[in-house]
C-alpha positions as CSV (number, residue, x, y, z in Angstrom):
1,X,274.2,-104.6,2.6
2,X,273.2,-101.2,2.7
3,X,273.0,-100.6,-1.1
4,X,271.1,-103.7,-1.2
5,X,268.1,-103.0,0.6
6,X,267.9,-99.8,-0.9
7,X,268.0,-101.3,-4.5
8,X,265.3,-103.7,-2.7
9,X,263.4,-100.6,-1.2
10,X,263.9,-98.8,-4.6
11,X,261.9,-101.8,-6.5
12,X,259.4,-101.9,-3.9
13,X,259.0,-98.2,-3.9
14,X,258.3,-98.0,-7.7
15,X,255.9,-101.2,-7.6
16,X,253.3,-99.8,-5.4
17,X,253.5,-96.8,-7.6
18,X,252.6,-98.2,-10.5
19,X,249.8,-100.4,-8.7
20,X,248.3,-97.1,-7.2
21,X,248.4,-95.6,-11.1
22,X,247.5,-98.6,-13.3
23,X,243.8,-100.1,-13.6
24,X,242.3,-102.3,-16.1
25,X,243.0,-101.2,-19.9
26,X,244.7,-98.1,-19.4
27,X,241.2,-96.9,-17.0
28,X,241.9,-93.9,-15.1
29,X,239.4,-94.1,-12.5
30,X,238.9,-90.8,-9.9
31,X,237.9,-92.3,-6.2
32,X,239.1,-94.2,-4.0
33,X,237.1,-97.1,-5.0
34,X,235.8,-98.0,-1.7
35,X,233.3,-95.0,-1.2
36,X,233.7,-92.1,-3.4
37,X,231.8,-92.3,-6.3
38,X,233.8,-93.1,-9.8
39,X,233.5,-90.1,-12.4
40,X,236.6,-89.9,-14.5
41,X,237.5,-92.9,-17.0
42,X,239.2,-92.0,-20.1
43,X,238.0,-94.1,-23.3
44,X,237.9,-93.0,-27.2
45,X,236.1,-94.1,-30.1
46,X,237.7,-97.0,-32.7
47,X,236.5,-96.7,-36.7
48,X,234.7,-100.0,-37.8
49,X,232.5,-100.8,-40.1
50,X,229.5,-99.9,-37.0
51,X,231.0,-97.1,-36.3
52,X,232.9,-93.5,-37.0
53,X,234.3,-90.8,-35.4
54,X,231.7,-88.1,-36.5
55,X,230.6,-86.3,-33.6
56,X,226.9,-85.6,-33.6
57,X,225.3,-82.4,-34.1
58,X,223.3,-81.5,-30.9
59,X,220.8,-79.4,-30.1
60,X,221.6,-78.9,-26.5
61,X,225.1,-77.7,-25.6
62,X,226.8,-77.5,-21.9
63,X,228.7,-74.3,-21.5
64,X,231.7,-76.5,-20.0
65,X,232.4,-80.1,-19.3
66,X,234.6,-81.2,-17.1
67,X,235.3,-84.4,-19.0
68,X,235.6,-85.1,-23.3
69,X,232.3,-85.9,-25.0
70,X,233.5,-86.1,-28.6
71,X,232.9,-90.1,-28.7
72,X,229.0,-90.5,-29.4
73,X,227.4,-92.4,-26.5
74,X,224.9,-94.8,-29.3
75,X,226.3,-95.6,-32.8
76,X,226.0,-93.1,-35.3
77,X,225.6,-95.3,-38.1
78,X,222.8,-97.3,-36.0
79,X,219.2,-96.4,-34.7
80,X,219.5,-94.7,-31.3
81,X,217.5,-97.2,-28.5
82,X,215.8,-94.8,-25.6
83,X,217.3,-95.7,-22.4
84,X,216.7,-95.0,-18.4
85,X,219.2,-95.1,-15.2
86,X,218.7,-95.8,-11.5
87,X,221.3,-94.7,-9.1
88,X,221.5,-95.9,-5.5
89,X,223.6,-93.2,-3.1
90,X,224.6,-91.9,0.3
91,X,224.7,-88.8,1.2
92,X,228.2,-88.0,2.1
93,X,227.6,-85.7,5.2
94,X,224.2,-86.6,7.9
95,X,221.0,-86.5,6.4
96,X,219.4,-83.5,6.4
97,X,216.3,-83.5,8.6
98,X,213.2,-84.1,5.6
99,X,213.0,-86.3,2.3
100,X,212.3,-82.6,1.1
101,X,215.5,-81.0,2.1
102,X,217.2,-84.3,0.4
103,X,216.0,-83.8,-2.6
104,X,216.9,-80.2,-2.7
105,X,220.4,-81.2,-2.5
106,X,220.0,-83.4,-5.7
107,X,218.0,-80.0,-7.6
108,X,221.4,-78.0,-6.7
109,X,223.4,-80.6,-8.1
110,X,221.3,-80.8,-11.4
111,X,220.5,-76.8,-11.5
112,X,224.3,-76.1,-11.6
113,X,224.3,-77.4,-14.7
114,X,224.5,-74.8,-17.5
115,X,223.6,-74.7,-20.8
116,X,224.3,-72.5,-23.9
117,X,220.3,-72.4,-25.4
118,X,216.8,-73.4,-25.4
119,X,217.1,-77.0,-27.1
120,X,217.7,-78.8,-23.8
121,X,214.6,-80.7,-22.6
122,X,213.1,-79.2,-19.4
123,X,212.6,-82.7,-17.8
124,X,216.3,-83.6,-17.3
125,X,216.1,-80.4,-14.9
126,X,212.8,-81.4,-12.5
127,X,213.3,-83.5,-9.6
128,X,210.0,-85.3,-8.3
129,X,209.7,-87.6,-4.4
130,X,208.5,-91.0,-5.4
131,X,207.6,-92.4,-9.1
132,X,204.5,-90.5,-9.7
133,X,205.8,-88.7,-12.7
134,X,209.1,-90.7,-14.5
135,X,207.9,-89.5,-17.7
136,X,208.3,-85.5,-16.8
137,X,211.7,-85.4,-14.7
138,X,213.9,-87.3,-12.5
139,X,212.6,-89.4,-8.9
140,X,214.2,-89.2,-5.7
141,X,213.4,-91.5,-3.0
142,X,214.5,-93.5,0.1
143,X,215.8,-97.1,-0.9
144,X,216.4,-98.1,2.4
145,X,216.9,-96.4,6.2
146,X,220.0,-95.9,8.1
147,X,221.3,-94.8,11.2
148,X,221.8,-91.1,10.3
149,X,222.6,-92.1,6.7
150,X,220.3,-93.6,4.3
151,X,220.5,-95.2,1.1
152,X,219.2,-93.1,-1.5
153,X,217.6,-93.8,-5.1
154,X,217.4,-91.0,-8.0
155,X,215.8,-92.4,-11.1
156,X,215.9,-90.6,-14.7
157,X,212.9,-89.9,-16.5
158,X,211.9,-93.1,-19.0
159,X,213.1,-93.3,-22.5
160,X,216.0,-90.9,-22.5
161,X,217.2,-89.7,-26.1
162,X,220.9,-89.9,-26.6
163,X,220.8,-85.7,-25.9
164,X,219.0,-86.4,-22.7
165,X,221.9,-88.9,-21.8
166,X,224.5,-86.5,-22.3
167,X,222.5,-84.1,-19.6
168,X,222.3,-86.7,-17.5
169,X,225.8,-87.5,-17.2
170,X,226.9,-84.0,-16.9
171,X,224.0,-83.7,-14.1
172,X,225.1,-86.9,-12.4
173,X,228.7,-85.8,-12.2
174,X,228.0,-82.2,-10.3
175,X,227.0,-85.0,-7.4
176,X,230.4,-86.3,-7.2
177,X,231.4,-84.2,-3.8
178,X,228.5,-84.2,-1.8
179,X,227.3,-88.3,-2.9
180,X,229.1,-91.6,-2.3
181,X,228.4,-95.6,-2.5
182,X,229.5,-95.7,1.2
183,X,231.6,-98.4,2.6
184,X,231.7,-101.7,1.7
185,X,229.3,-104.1,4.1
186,X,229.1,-107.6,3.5
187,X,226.9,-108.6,6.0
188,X,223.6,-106.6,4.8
189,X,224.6,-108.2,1.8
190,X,222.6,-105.0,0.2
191,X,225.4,-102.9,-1.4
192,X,224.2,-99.6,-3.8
193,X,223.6,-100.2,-7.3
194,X,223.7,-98.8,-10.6
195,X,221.1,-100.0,-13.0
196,X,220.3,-99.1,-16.8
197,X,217.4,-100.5,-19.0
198,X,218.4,-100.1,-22.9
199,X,215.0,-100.6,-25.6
200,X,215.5,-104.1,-26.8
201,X,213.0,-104.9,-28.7
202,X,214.7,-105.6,-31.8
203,X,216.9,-108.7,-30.1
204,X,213.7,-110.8,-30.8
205,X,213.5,-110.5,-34.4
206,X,215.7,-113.7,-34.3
207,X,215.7,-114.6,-30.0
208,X,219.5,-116.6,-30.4
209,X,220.6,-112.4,-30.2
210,X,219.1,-112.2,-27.0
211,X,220.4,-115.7,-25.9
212,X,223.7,-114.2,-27.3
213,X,223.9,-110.9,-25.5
214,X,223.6,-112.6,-21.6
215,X,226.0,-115.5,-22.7
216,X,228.2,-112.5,-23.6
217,X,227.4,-110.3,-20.2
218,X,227.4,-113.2,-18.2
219,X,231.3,-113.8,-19.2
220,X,232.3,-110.1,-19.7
221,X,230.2,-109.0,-16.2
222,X,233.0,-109.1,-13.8
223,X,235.6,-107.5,-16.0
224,X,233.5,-104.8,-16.3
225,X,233.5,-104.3,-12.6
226,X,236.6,-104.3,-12.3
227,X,237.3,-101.8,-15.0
228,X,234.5,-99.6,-13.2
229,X,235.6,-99.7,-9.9
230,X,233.2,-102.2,-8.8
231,X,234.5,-103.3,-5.1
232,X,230.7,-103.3,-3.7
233,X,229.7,-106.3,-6.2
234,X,233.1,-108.3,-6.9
235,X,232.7,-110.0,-4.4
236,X,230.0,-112.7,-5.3
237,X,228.2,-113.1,-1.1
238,X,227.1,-109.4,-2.5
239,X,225.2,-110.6,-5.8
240,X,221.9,-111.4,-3.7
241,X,220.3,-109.0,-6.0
242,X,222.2,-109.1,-9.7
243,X,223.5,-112.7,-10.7
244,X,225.3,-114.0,-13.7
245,X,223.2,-116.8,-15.2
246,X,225.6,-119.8,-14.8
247,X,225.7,-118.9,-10.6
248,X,222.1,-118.4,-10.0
249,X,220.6,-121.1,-12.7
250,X,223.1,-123.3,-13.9
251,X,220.2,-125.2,-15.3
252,X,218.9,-122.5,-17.8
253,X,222.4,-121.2,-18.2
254,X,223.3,-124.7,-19.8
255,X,219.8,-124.5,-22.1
256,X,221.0,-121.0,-23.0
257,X,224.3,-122.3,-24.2
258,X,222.5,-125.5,-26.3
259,X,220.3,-122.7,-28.3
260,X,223.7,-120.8,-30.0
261,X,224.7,-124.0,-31.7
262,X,221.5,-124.3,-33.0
263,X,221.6,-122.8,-36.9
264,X,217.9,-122.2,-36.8
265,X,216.1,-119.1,-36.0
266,X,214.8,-119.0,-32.9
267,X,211.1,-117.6,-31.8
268,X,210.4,-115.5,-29.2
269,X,207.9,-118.3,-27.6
270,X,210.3,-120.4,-27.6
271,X,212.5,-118.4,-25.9
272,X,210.1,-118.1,-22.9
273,X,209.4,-121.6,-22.8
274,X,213.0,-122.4,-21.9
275,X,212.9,-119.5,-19.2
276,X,209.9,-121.0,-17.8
277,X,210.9,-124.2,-17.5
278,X,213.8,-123.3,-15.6
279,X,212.3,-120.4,-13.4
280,X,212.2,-122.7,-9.8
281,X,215.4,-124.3,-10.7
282,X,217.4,-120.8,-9.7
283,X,218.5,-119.3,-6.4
284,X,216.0,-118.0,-4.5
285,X,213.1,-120.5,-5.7
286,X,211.0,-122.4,-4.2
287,X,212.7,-125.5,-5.3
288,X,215.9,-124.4,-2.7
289,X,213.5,-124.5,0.4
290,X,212.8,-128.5,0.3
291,X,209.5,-129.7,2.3
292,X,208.4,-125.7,2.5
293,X,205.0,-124.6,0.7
294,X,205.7,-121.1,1.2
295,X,208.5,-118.7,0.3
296,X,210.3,-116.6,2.9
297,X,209.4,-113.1,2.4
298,X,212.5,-111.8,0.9
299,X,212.5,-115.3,-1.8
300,X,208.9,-113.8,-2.6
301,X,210.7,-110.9,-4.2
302,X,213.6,-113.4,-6.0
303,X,213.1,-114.3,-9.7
304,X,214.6,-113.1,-13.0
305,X,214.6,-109.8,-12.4
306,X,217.7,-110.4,-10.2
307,X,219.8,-111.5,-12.8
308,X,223.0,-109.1,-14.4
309,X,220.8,-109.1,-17.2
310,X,217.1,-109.0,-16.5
311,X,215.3,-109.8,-19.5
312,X,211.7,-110.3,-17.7
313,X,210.5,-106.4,-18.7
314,X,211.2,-107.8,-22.3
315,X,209.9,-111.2,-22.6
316,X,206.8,-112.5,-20.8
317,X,208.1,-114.8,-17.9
318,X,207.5,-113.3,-14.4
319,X,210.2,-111.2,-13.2
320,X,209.5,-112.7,-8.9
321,X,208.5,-116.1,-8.2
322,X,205.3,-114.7,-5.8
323,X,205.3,-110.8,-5.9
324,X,201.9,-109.9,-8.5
325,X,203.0,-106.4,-8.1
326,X,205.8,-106.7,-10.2
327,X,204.7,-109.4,-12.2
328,X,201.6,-107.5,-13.8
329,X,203.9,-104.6,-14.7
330,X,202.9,-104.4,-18.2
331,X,206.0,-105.4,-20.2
332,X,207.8,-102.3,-21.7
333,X,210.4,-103.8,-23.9
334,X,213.5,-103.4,-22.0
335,X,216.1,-105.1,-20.7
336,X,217.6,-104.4,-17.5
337,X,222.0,-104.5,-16.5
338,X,222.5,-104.8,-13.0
339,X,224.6,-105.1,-10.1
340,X,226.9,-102.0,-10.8
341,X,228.8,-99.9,-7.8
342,X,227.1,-96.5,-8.8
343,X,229.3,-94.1,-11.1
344,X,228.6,-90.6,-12.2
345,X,229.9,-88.4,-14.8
346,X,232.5,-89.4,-17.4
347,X,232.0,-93.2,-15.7
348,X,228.5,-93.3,-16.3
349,X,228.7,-91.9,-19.6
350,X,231.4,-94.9,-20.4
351,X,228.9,-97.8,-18.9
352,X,226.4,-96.7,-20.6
353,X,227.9,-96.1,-24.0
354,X,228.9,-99.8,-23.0
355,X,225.3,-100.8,-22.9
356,X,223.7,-99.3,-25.8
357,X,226.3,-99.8,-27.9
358,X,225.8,-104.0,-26.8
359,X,222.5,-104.0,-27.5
360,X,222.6,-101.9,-31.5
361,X,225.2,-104.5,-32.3
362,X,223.3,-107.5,-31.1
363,X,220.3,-106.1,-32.8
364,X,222.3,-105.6,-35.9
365,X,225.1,-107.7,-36.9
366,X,225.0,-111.0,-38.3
367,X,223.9,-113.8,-35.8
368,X,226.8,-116.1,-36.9
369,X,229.2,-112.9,-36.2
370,X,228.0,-112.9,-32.5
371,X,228.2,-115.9,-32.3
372,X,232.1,-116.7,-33.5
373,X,232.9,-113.6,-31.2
374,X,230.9,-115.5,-28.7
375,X,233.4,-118.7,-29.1
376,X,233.7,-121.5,-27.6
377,X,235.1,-120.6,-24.1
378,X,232.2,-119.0,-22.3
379,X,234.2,-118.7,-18.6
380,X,234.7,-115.1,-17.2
381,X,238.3,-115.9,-17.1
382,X,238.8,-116.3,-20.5
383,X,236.9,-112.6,-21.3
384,X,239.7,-109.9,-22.9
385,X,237.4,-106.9,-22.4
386,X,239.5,-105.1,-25.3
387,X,238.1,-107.3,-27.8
388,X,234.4,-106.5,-26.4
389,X,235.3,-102.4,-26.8
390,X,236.9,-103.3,-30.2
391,X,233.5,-105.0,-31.2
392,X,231.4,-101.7,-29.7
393,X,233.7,-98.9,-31.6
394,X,235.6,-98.1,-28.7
395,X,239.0,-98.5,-27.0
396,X,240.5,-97.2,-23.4
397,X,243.3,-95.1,-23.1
């Protein structure tokens, strides 16, 4: 009996080890998941016909990394599309007493960040309080108070080259010890998120690549958090403010899905007239609130721009059903991947090697090739995120 139920303890024993080491495609993810802030995930590149394993030549150099940057972050073979970041933190210890001292804290992190010559742009290196200067350096602002710990937001300068990038995550990962996503809360229902807008223009050459690209996010969304560490946003009460299409607006999801078997090209206005049509039939609309004329604050503020993929600085619907400050944002040509737990470092670098590589290949392969890859199961339980990686070049280890 005794040897038994050590044979019994034995198996036990060795199956919470290899929970506690295994993660999603051979990840290897450096947190606890809960608050720390992911910054190690191991990936490498795959040779296809989009991509190689040349390493580019760059003009800035760190001294050290503490994680491999041999896989380009864009394509090599395909045009580079400028990108920006907006990362949502706590800071570990108590606030310090002034916004000020805050964002000192945030310069440290950045300064310690050493380079080997002059070819690195000064921006990635300047911190400013509130978005009076995106183009020139980072932002740093409050998000949202707390009781001795507030939520902050530091925002990277606009258009980011794929050098810039590289700074960024090397920048982003020195924040690791002293910067967390705090614990999980599902009553504010408000958890800190990572966003990244990607140039994406060239989707609308022929729209059915855009209807493409959120058919594909909108299935592949939640594998990717879970590959990323994502505990803040799996579970869906906490997607108030990043939805997949076919849970917020099953009406436009199901319009979205008639468009890919369409053979014809599609045009941009056409495009919008389907996203207008649908706008009040989402969560958050008007529409839900039967027999009321007016929108609750907080439903002011809903619209597409709370969607996984917000498409609305890219095509011209309105991105909130009643909020003219956002809506007459002059469009910019971007779209938007939300509703992200925040990562730094190496994990950043890997989500966002994600996101540009999505968009180069939607912009450049053959519709018809997206959309057999597509197929005809669009469920995110059918999504095998190894065959999205083998599609972008890349592969986990």
């Amino acid at each position: 009996m005794v040897t038994r139920r050590r044979h019994w303890c034995h198996i036990i024993l060795l199956s919470l080890i290899f929970d506690l080491f295994s993660c999603p495609c051979g990840a290897v993810l450096r947190g606890d998941g809960s608050r720390t802030l992911i910054h190690h995930l191991k990936y490498a590149a795959l040779e296809n016909e989009w991509a190689n394993l040349t390493t580019p030549q760059r003009k800035c150099t760190m001294r050290t990394s503490p994680f491999d940057v041999s896989v380009p972050i864009g394509i090599p073979k395909l045009e580079w599309l400028p990108i920006a970041m907006e990362l949502e933190m706590f800071y570990e210890k108590k606030d310090k007493g002034s916004e000020m001292a805050m964002q000192e804290t945030v310069e440290k992190g950045f300064n310690s960040v050493k380079h080997n010559n002059d070819g690195c742009s000064e921006r990635m290196f300047k911190v400013f309080e509130g978005h009076v200067d995106m183009k020139n350096g980072w932002v740093f602002e409050k998000e949202s108070p707390g009781d001795g710990s507030s939520m902050w937001e530091i925002s990277s300068p606009t258009d980011l080259s794929e050098e810039e990038a590289e700074v960024a995550c090397q920048e982003t990962h020195a924040l690791a010890p002293d910067w967390g996503k705090g614990e999980p809360d599902l009553e504010s229902n408000n958890p800190p998120g990572f966003h990244v807008h990607v140039a994406a223009k060239c989707l609308l050459s022929d729209a059915r690549r855009l209807v493409l690209l959120i058919l594909v996010w909108d299935k592949y969304y939640s594998a990717m958090l879970d590959l990323t560490g994502g505990v803040h946003h799996m579970d869906k009460t906490q997607r108030k403010y990043a939805e997949t299409y076919k849970d917020k607006n099953i009406g436009l999801y199901d319009a979205l899905k008639s468009v890919v078997t369409n053979d014809e090209k599609l045009g941009e206005n056409d495009l919008v007239a389907i996203f207008t049509k649908f706008e009040a039939a989402g969560k958050g609309s008007r529409s839900e609130k039967s027999g009321q004329n007016q929108h609750p604050e907080d439903e002011k503020h809903d619209g597409y721009r709370r969607y996984v993929l917000n498409v609305c600085h890219l095509l011209e619907v309105n991105c909130a059903h009643l909020w003219p400050e956002k809506n007459n944002v002059p469009k910019f040509g971007a779209v938007e991947f939300r509703g992200f737990d925040t990562v730094v470092g190496e994990a950043l670098r890997f989500v966002i090697t994600v996101m540009q590589r999505l968009v180069q290949v939607f912009c450049a392969r053959d519709v018809d090739d997206l959309t057999k890859f597509l197929g005809q199961d669009f469920d995110e339980g059918s999504a095998n995120f190894p065959d999205l990686l083998q599609l972008l070049g890349l592969r986990m280890q």
